[in-house]
C-alpha positions in Angstrom: 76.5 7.1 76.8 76.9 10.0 75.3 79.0 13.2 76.5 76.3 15.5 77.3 74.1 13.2 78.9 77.0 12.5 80.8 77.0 16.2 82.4 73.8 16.3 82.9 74.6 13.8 86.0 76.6 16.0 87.7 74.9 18.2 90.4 73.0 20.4 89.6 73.9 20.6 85.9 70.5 19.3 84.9 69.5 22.8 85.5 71.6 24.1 82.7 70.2 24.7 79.3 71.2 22.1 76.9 73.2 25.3 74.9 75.2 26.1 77.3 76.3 22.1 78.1 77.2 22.2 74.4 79.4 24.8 74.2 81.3 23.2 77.6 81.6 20.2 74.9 82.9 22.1 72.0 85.5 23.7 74.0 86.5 21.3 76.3 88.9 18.0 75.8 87.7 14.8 76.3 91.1 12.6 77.7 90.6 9.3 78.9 93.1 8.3 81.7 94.6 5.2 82.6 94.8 3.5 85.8 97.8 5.1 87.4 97.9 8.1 85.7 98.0 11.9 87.2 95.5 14.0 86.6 97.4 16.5 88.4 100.6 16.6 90.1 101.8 18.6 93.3 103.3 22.1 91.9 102.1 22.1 88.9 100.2 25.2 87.5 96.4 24.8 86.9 95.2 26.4 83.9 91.6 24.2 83.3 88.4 22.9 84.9 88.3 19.1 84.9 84.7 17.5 84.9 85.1 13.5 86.1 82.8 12.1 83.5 84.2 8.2 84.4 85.9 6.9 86.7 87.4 8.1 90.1 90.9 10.1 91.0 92.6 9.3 94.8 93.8 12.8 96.1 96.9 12.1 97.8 99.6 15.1 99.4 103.1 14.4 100.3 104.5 14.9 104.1 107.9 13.8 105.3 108.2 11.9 102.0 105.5 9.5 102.5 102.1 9.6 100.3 98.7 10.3 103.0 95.6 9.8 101.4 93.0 12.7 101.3 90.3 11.3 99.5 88.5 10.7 96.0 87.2 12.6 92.8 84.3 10.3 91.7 82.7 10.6 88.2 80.3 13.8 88.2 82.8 15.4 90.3 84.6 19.4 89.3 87.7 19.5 89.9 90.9 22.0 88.6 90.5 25.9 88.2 86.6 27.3 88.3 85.5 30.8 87.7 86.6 33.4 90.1 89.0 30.6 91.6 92.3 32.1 92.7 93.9 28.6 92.7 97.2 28.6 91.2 99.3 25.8 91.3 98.5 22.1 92.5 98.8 21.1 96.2 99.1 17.5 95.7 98.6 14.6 93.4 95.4 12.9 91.4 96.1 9.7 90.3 93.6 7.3 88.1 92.5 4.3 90.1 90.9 3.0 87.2 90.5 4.0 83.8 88.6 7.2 83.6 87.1 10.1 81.3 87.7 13.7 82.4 86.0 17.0 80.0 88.7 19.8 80.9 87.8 23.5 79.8 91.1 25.8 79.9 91.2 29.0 81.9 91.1 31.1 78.9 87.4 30.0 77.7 86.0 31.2 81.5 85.5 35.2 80.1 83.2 33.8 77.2 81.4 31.7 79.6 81.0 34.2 82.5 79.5 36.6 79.7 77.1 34.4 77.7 76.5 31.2 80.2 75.2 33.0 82.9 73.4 29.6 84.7 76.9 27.7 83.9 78.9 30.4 85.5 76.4 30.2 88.6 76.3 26.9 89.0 80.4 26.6 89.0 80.4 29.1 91.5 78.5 27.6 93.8 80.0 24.5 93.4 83.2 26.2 94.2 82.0 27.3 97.1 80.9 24.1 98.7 84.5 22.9 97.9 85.8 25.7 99.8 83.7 24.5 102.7 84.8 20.9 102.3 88.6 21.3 102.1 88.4 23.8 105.3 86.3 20.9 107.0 88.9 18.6 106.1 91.9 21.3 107.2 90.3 21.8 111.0 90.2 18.1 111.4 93.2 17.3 110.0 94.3 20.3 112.4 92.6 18.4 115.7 94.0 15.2 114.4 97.3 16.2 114.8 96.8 18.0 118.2 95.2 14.6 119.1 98.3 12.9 118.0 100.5 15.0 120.1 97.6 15.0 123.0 98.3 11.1 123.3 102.1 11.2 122.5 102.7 13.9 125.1 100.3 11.9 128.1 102.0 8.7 127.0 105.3 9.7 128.1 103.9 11.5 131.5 102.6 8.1 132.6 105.8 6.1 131.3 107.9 8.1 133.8 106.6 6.8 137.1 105.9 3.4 135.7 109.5 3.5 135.3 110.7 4.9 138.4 108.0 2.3 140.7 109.9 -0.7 138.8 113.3 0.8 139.3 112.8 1.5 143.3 110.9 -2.3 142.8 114.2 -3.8 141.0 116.6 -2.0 143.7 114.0 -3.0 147.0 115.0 -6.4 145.4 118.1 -6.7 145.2 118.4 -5.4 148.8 
């Protein structure tokens, strides 16, 4: 399957004019990756828009120097720097789970395309937006998991200490 046919299965790209999916193609790279490889890497600066054309990317962050799994880029999925975005640098790692085809467009392309692809433009945007809602869904419940965690941690150890104490006083009644 071709490239362009490709993007026309992402969301709501069918709605773009065939012209403006071209010039995506003629100023994008076409990379295949891997299994295993990085897509992007924790820290590093992010200078292009990646469209997932094949394939699938695990989203993984790093805490207390252990790997916790966030989710997945599937094909048709954005990903990277879009128009307007004020993302700078990487927050954590996308790494090929099988081998996969990505169209990236570099950050220096968006001022032609925000003044001659006007349905392009809109359409990233809005996608952009909906990825803003997703990753502060994803913040707030990673947020009550953790008070959850501590919740149950916290009550654990209340209801530990007079277990404790009831088969101490048992152990000495005992002995007695």
């Amino acid at each position: 399957m071709d490239v362009l046919q490709l993007l026309k299965k992402v969301d709501s790209f069918d709605t773009i004019p065939v012209g403006q999916l071209l010039w995506l193609i003629e100023n994008s790279e076409l990379r295949d990756y891997a299994k295993g490889e990085m897509l992007f890497i924790k820290g590093e600066s992010i200078d292009c828009m990646s469209i997932i054309l094949k394939g699938n990317f695990a989203i993984k962050i790093q805490q207390n120097g252990q790997f916790r799994h966030l989710g997945f880029f599937g094909a048709h999925e954005i990903t990277g720097k879009l128009p307007y975005s004020r993302a700078e640098k990487a927050s954590g790692f996308g790494e090929a789970t099988v081998d996969s085809q990505v169209l990236s467009l570099k950050e220096s392309f968006f001022d032609e395309m925000i003044k001659n692809h006007y349905e392009l433009t809109t359409v990233l945007v809005h996608y952009m937006s909906s990825r803003i809602r997703r990753f502060t869904k994803l913040e707030q419940q990673n947020d009550k998991m953790m008070a959850l965690g501590k919740l149950s941690a916290g009550l654990a150890h209340e209801l530990n200490n007079p277990s404790a104490a009831v088969i101490r006083s048992a152990q000495e009644l005992i002995q007695t």
